[in-house]
N, CA, C and O atoms as CSV, one atom per row, in Angstrom:
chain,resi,resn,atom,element,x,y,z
A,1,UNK,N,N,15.806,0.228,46.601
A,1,UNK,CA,C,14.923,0.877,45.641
A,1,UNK,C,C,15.010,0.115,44.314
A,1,UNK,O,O,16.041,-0.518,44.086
A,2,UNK,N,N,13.898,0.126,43.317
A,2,UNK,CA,C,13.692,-0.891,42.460
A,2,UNK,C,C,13.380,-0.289,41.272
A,2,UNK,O,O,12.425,0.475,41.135
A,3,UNK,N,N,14.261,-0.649,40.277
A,3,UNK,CA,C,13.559,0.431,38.834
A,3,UNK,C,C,12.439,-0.616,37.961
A,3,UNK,O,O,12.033,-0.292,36.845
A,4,UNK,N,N,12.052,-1.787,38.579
A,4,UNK,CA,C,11.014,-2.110,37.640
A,4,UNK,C,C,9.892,-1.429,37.572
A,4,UNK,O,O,9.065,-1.724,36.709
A,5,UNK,N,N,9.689,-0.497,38.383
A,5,UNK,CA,C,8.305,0.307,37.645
A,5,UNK,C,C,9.035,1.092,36.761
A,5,UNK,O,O,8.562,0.805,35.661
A,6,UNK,N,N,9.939,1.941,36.599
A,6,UNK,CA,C,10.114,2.817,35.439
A,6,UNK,C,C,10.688,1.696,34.269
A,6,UNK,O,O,10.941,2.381,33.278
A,7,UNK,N,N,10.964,0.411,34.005
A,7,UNK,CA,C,10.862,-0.436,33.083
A,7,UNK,C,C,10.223,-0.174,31.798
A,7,UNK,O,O,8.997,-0.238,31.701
A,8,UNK,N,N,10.845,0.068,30.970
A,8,UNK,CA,C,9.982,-0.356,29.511
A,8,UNK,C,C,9.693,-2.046,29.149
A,8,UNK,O,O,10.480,-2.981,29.001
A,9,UNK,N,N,8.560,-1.984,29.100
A,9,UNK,CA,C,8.633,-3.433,28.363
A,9,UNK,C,C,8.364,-3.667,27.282
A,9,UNK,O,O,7.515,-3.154,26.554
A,10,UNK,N,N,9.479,-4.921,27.001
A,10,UNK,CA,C,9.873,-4.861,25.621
A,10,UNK,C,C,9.478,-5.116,24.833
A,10,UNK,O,O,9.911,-4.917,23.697
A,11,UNK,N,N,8.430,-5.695,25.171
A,11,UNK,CA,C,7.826,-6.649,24.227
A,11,UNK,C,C,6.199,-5.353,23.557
A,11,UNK,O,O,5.450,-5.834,22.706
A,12,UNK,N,N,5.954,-4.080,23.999
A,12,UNK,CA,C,5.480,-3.538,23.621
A,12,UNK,C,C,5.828,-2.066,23.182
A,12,UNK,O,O,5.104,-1.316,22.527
A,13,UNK,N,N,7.100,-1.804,23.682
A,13,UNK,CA,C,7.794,-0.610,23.586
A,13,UNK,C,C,8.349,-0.555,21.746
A,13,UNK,O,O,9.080,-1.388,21.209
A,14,UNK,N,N,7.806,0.531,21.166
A,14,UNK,CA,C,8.064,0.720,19.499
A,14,UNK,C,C,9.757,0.394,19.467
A,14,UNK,O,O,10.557,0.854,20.283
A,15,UNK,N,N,10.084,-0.480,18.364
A,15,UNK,CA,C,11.321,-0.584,17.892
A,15,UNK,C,C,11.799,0.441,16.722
A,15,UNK,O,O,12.915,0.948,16.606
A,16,UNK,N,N,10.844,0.584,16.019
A,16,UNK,CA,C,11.038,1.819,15.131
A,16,UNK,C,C,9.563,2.150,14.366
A,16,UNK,O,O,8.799,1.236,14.678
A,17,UNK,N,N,8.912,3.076,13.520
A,17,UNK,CA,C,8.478,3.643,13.194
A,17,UNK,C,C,7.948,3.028,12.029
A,17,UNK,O,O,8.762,3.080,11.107
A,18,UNK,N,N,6.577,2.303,11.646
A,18,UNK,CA,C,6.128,1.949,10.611
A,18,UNK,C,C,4.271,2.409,10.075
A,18,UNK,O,O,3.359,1.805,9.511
A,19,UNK,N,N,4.438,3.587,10.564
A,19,UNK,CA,C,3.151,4.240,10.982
A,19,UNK,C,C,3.116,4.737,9.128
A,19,UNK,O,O,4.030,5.247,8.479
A,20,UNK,N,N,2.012,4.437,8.766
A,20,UNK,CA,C,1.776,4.937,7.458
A,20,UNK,C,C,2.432,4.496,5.698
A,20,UNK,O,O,2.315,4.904,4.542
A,21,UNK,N,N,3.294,3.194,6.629
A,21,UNK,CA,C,3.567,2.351,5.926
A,21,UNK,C,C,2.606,0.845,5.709
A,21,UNK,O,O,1.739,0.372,6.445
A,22,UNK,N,N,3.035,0.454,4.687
A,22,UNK,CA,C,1.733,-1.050,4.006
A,22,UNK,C,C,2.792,-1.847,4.142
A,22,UNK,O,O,3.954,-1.539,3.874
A,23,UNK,N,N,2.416,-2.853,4.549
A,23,UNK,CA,C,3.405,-4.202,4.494
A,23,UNK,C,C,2.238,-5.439,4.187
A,23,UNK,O,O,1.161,-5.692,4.727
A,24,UNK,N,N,2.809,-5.925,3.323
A,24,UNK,CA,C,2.316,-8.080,2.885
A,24,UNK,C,C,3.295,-8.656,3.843
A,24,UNK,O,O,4.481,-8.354,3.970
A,25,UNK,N,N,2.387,-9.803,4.693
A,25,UNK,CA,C,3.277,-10.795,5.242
A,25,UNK,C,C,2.057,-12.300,4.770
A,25,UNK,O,O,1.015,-12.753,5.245
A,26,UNK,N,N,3.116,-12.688,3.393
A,26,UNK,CA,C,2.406,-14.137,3.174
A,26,UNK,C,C,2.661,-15.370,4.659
A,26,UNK,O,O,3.319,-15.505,5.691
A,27,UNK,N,N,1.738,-15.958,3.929
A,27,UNK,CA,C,1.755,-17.233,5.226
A,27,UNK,C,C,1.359,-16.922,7.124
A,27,UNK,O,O,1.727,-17.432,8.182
A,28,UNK,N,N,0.294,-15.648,6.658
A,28,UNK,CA,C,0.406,-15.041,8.231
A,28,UNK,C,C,-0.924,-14.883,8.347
A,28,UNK,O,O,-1.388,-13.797,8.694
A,29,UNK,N,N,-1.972,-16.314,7.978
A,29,UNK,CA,C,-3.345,-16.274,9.049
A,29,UNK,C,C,-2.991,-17.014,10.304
A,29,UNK,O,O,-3.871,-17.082,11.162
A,30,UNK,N,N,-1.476,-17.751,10.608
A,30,UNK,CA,C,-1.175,-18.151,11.809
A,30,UNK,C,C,-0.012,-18.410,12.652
A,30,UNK,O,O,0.745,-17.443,12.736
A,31,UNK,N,N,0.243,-19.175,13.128
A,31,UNK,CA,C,1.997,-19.563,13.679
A,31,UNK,C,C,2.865,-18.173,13.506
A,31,UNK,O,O,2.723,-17.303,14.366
A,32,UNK,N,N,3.398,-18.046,12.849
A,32,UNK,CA,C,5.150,-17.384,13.011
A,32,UNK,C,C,4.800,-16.102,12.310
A,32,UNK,O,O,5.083,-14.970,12.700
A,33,UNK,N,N,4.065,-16.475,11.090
A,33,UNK,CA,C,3.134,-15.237,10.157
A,33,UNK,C,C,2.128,-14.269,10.841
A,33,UNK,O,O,1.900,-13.177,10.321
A,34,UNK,N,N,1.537,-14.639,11.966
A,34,UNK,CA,C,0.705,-13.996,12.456
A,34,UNK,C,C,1.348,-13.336,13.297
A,34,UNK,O,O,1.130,-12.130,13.408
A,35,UNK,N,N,2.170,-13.900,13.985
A,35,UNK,CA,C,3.350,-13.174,14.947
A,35,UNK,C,C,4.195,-12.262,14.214
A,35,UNK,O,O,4.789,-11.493,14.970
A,36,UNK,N,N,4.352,-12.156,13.433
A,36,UNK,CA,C,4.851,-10.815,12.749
A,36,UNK,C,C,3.931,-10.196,12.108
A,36,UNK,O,O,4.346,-9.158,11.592
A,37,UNK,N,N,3.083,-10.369,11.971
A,37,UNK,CA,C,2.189,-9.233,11.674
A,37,UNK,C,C,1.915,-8.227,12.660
A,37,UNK,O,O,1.984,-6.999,12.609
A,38,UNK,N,N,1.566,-9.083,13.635
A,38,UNK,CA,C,1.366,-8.332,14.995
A,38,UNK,C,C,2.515,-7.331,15.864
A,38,UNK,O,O,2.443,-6.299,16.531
A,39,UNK,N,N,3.691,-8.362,15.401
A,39,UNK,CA,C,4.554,-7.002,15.608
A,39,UNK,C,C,4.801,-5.461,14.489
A,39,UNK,O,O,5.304,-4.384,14.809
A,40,UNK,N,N,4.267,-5.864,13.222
A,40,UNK,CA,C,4.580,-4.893,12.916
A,40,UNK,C,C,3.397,-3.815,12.928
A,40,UNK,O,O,3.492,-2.625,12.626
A,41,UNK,N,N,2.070,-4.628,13.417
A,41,UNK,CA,C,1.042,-4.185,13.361
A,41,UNK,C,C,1.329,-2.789,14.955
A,41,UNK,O,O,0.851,-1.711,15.309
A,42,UNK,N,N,2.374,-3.752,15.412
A,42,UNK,CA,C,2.377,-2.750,17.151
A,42,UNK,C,C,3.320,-1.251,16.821
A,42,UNK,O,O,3.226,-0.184,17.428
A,43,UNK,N,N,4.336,-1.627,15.525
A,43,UNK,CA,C,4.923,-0.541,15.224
A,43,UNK,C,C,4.230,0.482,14.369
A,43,UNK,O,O,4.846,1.391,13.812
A,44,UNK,N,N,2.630,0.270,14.263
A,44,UNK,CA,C,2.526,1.333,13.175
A,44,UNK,C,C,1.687,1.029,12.038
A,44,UNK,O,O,0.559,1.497,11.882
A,45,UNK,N,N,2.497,-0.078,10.940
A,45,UNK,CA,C,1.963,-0.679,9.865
A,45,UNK,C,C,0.450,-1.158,9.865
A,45,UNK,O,O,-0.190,-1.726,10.750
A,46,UNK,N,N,0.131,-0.801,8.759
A,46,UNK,CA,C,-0.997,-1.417,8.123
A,46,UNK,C,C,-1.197,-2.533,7.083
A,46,UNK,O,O,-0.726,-2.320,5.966
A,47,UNK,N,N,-1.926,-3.860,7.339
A,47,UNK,CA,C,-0.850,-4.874,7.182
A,47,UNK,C,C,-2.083,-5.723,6.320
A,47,UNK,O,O,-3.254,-5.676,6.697
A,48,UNK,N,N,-1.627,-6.538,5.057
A,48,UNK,CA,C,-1.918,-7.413,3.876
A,48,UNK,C,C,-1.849,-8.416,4.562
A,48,UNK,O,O,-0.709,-8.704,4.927
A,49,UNK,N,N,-2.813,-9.199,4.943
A,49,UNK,CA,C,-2.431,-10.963,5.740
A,49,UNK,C,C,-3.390,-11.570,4.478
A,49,UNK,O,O,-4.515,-11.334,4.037
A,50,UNK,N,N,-1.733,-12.935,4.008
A,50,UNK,CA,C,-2.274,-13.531,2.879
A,50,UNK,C,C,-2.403,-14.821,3.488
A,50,UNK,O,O,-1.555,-14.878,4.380
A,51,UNK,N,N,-2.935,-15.678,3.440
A,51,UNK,CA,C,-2.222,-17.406,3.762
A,51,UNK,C,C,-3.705,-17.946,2.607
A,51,UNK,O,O,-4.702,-17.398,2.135
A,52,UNK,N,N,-3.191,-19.055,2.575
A,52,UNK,CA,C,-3.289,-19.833,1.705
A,52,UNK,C,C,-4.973,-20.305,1.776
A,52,UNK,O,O,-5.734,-20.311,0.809
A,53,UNK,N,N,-5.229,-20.592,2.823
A,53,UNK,CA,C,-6.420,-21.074,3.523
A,53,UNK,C,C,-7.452,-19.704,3.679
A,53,UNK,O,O,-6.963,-18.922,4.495
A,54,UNK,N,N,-8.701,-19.233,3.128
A,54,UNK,CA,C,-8.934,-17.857,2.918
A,54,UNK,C,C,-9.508,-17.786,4.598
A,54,UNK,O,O,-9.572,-16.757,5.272
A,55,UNK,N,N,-9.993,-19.538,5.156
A,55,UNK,CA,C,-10.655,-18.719,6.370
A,55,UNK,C,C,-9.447,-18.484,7.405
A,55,UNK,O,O,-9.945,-17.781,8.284
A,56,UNK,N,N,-8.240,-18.704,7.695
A,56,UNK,CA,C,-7.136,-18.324,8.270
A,56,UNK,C,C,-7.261,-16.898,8.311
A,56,UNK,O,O,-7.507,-16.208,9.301
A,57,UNK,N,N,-7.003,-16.412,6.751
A,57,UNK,CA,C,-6.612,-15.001,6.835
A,57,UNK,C,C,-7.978,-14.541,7.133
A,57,UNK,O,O,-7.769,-13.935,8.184
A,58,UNK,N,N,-8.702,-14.476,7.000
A,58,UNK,CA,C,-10.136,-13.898,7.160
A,58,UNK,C,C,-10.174,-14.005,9.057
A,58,UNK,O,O,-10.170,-12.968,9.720
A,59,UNK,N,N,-10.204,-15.230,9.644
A,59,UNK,CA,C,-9.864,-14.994,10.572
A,59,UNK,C,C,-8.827,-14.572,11.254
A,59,UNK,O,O,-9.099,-14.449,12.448
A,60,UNK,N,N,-7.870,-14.331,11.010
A,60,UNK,CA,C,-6.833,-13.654,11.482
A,60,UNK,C,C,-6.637,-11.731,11.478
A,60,UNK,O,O,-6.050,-10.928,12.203
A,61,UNK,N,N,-7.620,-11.627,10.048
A,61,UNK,CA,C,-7.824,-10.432,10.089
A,61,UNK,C,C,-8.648,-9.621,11.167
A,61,UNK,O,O,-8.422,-8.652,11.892
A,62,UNK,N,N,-9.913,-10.636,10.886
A,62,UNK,CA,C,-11.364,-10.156,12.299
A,62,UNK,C,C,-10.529,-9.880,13.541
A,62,UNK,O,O,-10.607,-8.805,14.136
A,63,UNK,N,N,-9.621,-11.005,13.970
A,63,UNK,CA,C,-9.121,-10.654,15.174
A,63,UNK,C,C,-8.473,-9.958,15.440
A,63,UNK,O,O,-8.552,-9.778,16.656
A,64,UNK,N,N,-7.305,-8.964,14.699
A,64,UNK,CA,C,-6.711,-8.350,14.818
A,64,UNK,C,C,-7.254,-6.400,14.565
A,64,UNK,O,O,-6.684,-5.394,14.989
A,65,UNK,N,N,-8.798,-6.549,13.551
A,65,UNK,CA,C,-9.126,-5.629,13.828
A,65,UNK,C,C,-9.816,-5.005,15.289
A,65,UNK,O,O,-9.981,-3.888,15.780
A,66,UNK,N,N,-10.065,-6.212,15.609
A,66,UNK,CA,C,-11.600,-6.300,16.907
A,66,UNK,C,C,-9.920,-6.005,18.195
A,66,UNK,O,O,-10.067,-6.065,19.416
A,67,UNK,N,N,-8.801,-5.773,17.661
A,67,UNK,CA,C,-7.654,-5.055,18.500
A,67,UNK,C,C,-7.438,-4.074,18.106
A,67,UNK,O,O,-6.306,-3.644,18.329
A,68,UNK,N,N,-8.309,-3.295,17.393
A,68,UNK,CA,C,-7.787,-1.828,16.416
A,68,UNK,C,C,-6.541,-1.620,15.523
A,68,UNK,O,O,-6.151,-0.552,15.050
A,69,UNK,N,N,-6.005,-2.822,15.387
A,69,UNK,CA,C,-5.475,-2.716,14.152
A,69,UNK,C,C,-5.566,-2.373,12.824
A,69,UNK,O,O,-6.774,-2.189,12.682
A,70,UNK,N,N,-5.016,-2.166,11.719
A,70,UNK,CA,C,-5.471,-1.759,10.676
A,70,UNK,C,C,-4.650,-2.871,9.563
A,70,UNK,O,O,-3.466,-2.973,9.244
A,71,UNK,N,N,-5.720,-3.523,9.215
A,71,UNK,CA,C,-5.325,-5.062,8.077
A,71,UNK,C,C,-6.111,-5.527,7.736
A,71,UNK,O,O,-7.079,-5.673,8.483
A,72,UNK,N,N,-6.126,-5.941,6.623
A,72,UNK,CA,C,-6.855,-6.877,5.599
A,72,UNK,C,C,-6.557,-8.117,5.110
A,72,UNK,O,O,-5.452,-8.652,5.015
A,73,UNK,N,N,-7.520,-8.484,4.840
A,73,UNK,CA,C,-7.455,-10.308,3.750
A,73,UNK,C,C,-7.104,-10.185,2.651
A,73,UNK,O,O,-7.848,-9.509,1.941
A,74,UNK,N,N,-5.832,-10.768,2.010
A,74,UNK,CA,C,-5.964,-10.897,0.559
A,74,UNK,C,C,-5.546,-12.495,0.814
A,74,UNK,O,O,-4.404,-12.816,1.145
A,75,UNK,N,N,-6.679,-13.494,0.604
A,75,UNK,CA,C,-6.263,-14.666,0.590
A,75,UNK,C,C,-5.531,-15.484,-0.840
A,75,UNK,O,O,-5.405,-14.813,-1.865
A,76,UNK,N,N,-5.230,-16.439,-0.831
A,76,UNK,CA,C,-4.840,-16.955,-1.897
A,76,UNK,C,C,-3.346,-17.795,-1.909
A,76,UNK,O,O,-2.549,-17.782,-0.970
A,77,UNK,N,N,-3.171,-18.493,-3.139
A,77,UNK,CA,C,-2.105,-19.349,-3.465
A,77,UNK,C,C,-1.373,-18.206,-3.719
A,77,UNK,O,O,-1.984,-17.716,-4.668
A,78,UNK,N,N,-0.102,-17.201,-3.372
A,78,UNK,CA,C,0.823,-16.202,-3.587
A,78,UNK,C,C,2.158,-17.279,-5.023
A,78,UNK,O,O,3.231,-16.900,-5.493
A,79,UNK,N,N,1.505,-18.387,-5.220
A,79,UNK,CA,C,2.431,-18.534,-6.210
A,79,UNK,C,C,1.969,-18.567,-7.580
A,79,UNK,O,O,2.658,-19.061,-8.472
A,80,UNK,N,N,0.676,-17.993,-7.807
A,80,UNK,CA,C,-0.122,-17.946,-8.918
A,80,UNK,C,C,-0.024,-16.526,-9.397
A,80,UNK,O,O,0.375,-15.820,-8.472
A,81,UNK,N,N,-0.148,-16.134,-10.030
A,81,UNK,CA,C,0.539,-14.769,-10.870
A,81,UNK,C,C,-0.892,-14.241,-10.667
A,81,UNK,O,O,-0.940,-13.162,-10.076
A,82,UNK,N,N,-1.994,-14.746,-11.012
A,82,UNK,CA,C,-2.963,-13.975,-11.281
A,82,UNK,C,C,-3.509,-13.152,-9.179
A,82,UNK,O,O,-3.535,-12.001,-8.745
A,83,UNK,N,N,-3.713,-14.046,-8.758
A,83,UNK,CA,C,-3.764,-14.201,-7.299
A,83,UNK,C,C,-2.562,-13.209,-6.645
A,83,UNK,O,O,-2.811,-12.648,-5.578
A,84,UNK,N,N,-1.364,-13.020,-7.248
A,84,UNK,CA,C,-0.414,-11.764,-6.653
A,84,UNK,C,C,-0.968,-10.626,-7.247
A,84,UNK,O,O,-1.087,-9.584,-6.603
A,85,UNK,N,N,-1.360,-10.737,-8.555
A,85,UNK,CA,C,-1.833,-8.898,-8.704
A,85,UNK,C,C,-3.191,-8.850,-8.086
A,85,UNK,O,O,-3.571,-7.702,-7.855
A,86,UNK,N,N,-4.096,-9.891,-7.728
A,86,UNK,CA,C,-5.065,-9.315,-7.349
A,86,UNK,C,C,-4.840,-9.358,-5.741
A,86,UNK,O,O,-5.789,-9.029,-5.030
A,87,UNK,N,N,-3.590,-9.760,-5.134
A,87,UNK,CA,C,-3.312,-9.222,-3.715
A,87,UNK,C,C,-2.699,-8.088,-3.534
A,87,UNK,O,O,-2.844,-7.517,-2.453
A,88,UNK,N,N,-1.580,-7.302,-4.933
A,88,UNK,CA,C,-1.676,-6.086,-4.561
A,88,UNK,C,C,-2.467,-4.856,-4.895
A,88,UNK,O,O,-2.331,-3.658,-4.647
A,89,UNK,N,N,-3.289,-5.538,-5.508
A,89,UNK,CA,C,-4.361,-4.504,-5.956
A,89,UNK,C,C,-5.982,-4.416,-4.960
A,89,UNK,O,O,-6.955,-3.665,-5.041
A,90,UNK,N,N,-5.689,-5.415,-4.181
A,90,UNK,CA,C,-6.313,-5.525,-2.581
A,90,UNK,C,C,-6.054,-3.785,-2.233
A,90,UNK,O,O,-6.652,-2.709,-2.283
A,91,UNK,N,N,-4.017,-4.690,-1.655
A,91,UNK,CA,C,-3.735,-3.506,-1.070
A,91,UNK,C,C,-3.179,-2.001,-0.927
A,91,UNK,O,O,-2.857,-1.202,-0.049
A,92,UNK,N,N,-3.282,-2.125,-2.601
A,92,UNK,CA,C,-3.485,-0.646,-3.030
A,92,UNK,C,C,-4.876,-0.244,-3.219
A,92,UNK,O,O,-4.830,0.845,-3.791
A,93,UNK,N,N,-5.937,-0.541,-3.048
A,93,UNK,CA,C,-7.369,-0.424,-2.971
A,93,UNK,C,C,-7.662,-0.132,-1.297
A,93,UNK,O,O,-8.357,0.853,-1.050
A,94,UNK,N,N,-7.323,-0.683,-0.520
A,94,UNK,CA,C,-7.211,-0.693,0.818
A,94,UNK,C,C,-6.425,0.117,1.626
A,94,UNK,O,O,-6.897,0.768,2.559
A,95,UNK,N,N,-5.217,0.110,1.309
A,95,UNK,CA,C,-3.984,0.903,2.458
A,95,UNK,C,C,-3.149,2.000,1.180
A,95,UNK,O,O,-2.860,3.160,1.473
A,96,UNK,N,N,-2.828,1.377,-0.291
A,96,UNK,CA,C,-1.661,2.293,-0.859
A,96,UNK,C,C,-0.680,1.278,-1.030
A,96,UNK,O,O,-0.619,0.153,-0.535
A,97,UNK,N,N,0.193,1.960,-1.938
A,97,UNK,CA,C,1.189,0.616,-2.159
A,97,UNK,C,C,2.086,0.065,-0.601
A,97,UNK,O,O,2.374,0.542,0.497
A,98,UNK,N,N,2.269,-1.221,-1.359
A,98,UNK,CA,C,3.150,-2.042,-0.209
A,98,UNK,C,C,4.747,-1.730,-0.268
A,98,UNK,O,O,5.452,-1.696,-1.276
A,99,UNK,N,N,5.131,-1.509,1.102
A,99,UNK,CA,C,6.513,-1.102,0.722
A,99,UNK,C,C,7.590,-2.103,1.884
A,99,UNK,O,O,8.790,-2.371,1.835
A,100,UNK,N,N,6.584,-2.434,2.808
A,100,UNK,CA,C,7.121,-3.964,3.026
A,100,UNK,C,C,6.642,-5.316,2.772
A,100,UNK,O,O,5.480,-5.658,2.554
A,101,UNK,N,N,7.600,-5.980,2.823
A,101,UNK,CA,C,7.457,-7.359,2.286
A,101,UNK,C,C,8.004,-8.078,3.057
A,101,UNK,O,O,8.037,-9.291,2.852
């Protein structure tokens, strides 16, 4: 007898609880950034995707809504002062303040 049907798998099973929480993940219209978005996008979070390149995040966003996710574009250089308040004022306009980072 075989317990891989009663298996959780892991790779979609919640690690903890980020439902109604905002998180920024700079550098995440692709590679390693996008991959954590997506995980935290699976726990819950509603998620700020910044990268540098606006059509990255723009595309990275489309795709992740057209999965029912819940995230937005705030593109931009994140090392320009003016460009950080107007990414959290994205996503306090959008989701509420950010409480991950």
């Amino acid at each position: 007898m075989s317990n891989i049907s009663t298996a959780t798998d892991a790779t979609t099973a919640p690690l903890f609880n980020l439902s109604g929480r905002v998180a920024l993940v700079t550098g995440s219209g692709q590679g390693m950034g996008l991959g954590a978005v997506r995980a935290l996008c699976r726990q819950g979070a509603s998620i700020v995707i910044n990268d540098y390149y606006p059509e990255r995040a723009e595309s990275a966003a489309a795709a992740l809504k057209a999965e029912g996710f819940s995230v937005c574009a705030a593109p931009g250089d994140i090392t320009l002062p003016a460009v950080r308040e107007q990414i959290v004022a994205t996503a306090r306009s959008t989701f509420g303040e950010i409480v991950v980072v």
